[in-house]
C-alpha positions in Angstrom: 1.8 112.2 24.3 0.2 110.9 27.7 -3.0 111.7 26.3 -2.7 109.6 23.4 -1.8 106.7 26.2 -4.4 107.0 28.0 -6.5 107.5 25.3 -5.7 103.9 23.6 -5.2 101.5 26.0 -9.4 101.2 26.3 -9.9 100.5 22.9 -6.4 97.9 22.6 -8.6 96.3 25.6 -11.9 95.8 23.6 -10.6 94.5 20.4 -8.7 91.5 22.3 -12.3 90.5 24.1 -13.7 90.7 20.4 -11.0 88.3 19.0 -11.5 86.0 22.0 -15.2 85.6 21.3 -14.8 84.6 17.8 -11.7 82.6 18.1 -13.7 80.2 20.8 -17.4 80.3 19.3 -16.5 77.5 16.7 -15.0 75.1 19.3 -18.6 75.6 21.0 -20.7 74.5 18.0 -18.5 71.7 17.8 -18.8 70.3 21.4 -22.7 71.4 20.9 -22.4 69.0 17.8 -21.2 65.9 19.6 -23.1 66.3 22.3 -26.1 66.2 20.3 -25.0 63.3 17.7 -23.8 60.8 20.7 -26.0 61.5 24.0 -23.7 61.8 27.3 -20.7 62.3 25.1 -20.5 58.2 24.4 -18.1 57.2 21.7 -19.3 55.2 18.4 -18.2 51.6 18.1 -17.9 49.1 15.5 -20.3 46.2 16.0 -23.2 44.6 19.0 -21.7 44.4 22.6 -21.6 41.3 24.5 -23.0 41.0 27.9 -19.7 42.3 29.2 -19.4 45.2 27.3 -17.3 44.1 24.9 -17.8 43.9 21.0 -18.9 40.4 20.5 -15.9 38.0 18.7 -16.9 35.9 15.4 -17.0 32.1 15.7 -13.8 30.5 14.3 -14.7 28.3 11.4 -13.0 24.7 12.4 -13.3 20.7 11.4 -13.7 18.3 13.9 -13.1 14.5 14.2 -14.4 12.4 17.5 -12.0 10.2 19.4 -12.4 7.2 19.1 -11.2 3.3 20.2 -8.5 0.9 18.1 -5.7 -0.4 18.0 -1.8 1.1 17.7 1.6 0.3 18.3 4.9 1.0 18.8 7.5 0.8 16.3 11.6 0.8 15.6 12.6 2.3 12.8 15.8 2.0 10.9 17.1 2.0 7.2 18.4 -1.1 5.6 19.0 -1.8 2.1 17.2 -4.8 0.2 19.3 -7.4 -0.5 18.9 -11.0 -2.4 18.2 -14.2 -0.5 20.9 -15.9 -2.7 24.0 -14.8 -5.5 26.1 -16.6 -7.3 29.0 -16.2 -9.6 28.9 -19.0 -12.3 32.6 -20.6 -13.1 33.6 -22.3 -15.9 34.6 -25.7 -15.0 36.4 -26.6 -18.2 39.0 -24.7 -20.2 37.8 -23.9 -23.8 36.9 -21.1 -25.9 33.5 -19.7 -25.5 31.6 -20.3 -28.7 28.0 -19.0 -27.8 26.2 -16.5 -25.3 22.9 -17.9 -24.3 21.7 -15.5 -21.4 22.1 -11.8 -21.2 22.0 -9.4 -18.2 18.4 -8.8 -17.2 17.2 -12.1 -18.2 14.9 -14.7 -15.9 16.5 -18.3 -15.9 15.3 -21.6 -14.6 17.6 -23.9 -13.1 19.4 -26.0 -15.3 18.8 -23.4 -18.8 22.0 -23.3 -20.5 24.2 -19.3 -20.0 26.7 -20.3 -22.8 28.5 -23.1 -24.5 32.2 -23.7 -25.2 33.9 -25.0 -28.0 33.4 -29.3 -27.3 35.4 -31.0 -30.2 37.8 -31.7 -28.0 35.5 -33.0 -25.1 34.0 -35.3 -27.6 36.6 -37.0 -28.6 37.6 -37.5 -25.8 34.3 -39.1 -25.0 34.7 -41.3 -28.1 38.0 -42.5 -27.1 36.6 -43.5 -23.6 33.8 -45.5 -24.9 36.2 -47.6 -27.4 39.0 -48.3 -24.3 36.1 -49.5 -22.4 34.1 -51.6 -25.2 37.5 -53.4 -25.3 38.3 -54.2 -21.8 34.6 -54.9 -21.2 35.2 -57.7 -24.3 38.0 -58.9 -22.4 36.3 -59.4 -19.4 33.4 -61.2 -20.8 35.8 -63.4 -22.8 37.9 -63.8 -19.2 34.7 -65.0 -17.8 33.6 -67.3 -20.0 37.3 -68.8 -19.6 37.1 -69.0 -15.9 33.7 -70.9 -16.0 35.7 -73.4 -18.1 39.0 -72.8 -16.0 41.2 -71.9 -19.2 42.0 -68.5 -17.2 43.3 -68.1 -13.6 41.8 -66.0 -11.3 44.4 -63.0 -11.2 43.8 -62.6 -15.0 40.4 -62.2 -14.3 40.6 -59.8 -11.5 42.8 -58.0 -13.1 40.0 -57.3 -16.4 37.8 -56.7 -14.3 39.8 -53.6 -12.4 40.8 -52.3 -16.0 37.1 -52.2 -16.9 35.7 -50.5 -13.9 38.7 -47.9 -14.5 37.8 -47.5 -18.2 34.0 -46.8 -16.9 35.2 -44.7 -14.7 37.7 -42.4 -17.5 34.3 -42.9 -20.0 32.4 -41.6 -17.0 34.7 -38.7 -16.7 35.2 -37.4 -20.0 31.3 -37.6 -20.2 31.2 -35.3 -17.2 33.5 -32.6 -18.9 31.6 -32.7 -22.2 28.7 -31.8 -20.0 30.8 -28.7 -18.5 31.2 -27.2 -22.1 27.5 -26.2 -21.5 27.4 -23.5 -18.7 24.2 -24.1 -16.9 22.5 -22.0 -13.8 23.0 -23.3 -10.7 19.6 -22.0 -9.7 16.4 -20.0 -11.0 16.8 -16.5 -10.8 18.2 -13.5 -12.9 21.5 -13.1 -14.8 22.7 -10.0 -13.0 26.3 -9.5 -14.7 28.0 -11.5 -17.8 31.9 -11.5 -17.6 32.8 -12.9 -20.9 32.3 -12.6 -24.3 31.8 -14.8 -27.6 35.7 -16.2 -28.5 37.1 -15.6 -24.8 39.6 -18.4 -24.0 38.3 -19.6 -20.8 39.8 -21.5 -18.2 39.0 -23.7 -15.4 37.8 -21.0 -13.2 36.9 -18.4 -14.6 33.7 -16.3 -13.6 31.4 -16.3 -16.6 27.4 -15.1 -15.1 26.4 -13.7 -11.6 23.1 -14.7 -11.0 20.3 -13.5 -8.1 17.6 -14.9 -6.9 15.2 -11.9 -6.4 12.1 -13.9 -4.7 12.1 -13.1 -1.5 14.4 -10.1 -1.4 15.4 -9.6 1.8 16.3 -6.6 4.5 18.8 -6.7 7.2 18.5 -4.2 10.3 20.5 -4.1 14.1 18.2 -3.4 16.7 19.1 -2.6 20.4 19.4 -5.8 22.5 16.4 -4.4 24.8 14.0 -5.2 22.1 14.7 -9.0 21.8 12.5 -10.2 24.3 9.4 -8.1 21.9 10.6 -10.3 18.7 9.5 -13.2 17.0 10.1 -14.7 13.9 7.3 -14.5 11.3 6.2 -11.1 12.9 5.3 -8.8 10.8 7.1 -5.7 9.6 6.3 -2.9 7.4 8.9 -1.1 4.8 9.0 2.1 2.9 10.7 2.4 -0.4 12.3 5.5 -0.4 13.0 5.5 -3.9 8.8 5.3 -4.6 7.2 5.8 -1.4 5.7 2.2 -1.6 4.6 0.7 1.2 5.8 -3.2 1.4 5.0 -6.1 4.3 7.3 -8.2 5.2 8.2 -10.9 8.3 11.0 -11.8 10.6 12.9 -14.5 9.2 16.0 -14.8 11.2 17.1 -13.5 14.4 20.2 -13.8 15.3 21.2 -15.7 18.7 24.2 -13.3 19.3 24.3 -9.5 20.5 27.0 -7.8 18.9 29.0 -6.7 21.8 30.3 -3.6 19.6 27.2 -1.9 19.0 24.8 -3.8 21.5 22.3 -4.8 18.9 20.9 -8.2 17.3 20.9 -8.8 13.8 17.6 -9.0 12.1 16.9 -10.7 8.8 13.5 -9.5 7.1 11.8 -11.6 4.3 10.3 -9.5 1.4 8.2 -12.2 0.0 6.0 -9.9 -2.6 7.5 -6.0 -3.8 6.2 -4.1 -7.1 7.5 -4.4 -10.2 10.8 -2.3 -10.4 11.6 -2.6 -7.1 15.6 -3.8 -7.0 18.1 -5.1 -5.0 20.2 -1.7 -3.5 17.0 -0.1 -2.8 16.9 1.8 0.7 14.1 1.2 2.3 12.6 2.5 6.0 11.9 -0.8 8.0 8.9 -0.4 10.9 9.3 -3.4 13.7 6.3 -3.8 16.2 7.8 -4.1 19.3 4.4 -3.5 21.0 0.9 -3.2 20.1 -2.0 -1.9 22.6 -5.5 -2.7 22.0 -8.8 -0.7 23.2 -6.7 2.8 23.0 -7.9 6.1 23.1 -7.2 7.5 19.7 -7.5 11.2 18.1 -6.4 12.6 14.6 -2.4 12.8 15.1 -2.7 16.3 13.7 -5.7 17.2 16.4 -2.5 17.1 19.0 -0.9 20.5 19.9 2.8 21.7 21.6 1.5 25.3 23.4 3.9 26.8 26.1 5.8 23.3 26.9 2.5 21.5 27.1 0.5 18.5 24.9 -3.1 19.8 24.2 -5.7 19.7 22.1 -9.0 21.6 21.4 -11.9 20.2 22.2 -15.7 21.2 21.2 -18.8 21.7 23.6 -21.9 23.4 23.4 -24.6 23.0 20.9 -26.2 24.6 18.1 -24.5 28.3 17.8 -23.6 28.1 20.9 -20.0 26.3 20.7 -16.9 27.0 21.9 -13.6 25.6 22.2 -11.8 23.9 24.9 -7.9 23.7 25.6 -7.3 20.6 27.2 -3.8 19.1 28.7 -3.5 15.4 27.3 -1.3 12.9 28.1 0.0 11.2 24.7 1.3 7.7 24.3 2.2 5.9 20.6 1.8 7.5 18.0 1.7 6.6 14.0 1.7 8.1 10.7 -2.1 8.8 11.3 -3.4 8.8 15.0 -2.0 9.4 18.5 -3.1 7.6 21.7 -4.5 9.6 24.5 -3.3 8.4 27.8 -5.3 10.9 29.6 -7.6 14.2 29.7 -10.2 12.8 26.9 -12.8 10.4 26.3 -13.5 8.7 22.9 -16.7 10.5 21.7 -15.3 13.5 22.4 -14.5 15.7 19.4 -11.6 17.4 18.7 -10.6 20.1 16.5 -8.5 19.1 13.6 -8.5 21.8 11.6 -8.3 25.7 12.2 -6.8 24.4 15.8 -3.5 27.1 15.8 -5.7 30.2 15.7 -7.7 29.0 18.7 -7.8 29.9 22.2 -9.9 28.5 25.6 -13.3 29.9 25.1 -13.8 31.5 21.7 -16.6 30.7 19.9 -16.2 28.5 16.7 -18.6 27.0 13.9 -18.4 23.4 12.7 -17.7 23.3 8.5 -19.5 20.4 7.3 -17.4 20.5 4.1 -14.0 21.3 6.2 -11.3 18.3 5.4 -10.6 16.7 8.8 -7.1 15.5 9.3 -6.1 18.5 7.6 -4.1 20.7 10.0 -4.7 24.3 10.5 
């Protein structure tokens, strides 16, 4: 048994150095093979180096606008809803029965154009008994005179025909009047907004019968702060938004009010609406702009150009030229801005271009390419 020991452990020894040998000749052949694909054992990469090392970084494709000089301004804003310059509800001023409709809702009247008639038999009559009670005392008189010039009538009896004349003129006068009231006329041009009655209604002295509008100007009444009263003057101008369309309508200051409310510290403002598109109506909302200061010669960019990045304003600038350009971060100082541009207070020039498209993705330095068919104004 110690023989066999002894005997073994040589050959147990060899056959472990074999399986070593072959176990680790593949890993060779494989550092042999890298070593002689990449030279020094470098590592492939994916593109040209830069002059830093680094794998050079595609130009951003971007639009541009320049900065430029104009005009802009600053604006309150508030929401008033159009009303009419003038409304009135029409009354019958005799009692009667109506007998015919002449104006419906919707319809443009003149002043004076009959709305509706009432039943007048009555009111002429009347009219007809007037003119015969005055016919006679007016004889009367004449025959009174003609007695006084020959002094066959005293003077009391003549005074006295001539008081009942003047009185029967005056009932003639009247019952011509009411006969007049059986035709309901409007009291102004405009447009018959409501009718309250109908054909055969029994009307009496009273009663409302039309509402009419006048819808030229329409007109919009806004509060603003008490600060701004010393910026407005009446006929300024003033732009308003429909909301309802989206149309955009000028108007002026017509009236400002001499008081300040002392509840809400603002002064009433009365807009004038002088020309609106067709449809537009009374109850409309509409978002009023008032100027309260305009600045001329400003520096003006693209109000999309004009970025919020880690609590500061900026925008992108371009320099460079040819394929050489790159953009710029730069801190601006912003002042009014509109529904299109944005004043630059500071940290630009007008010539100067400014990204205004493809802006989010950039950052200081990288490269970027101009698109001559890229949308400016279009943000990124």
């Amino acid at each position: 048994m110690s023989m066999f020991r002894a005997g073994f452990r040589p050959a147990s020894a060899g056959l472990c150095l074999l399986l070593l040998v072959f176990t680790l000749a593949p890993a060779g052949c494989g550092k042999g093979d890298a070593g002689g694909g990449q030279p020094g054992g470098a590592r492939p990469h994916g593109g040209p180096r830069g002059g830093n090392g680094r794998p050079e970084q595609p130009a951003v494709p971007v639009a541009v606008a320049e900065a430029f000089s104009g005009s802009i301004a600053s604006y309150y804003k508030a929401t008033a809803t159009l009303e009419v310059e003038k409304e009135a509800e029409v009354l019958a001023r005799v009692s009667g029965v109506v007998d015919e409709l002449l104006a419906e809702e919707g319809d443009v009247v003149a002043a004076g154009d009959p709305l509706l008639t009432i039943d007048n038999a009555e009111y002429r009559y009347r009219v007809e008994q007037a003119e015969a009670a005055t016919a006679n005392l007016r004889a009367r008189y004449e025959r009174l005179e003609q007695m006084m010039a020959e002094q066959l009538a005293t003077e009391e009896e003549f005074e006295t025909a001539r008081s009942d004349l003047a009185s029967a003129e005056a009932d003639e006068g009247l019952a011509r009047l009411n006969l007049s009231y059986t035709e309901v006329a409007a009291p102004f041009a405009g447009r018959v907004t409501q009718r309250l009655v109908d054909v055969g209604e029994n009307l009496s002295v009273g009663s409302p019968v039309f509402v009419i509008a006048d819808f030229n100007p329409l007109l919009a009444r806004v509060h603003v702060p008490s600060r701004e009263f010393n910026r407005l003057q009446r006929n300024q101008a003033v732009d308003l938004v429909l909301d309802s369309t989206g149309a955009r309508l000028s108007g002026r200051i017509k009236l400002i009010s001499p008081i300040i409310d002392p509840t809400s510290g603002t002064i009433k403002i009365t807009v004038e609406v002088p020309d609106y598109p067709a449809g537009t109506r009374p109850g409309d909302f509409a978002q009023v702009q008032i100027v309260t200061e305009r600045r001329d010669g400003a520096t003006l960019v693209p109000r999309i150009a004009v970025l919020t990045d880690k609590g500061e304003t900026v925008v992108y600038t371009v320099g460079g030229e040819g394929g050489g350009l790159t953009a710029e971060r730069r801190i601006v100082e912003v002042g009014f801005t509109d529904d299109d541009n944005a004043q630059i207070l500071a940290g630009l020039a007008p010539g100067e271009r400014v990204v205004v498209k493809g802006q989010r993705s950039l950052k200081h330095g990288m490269p970027v390419k101009i698109l001559d068919d890229a949308v400016a104004g279009t943000e990124g």
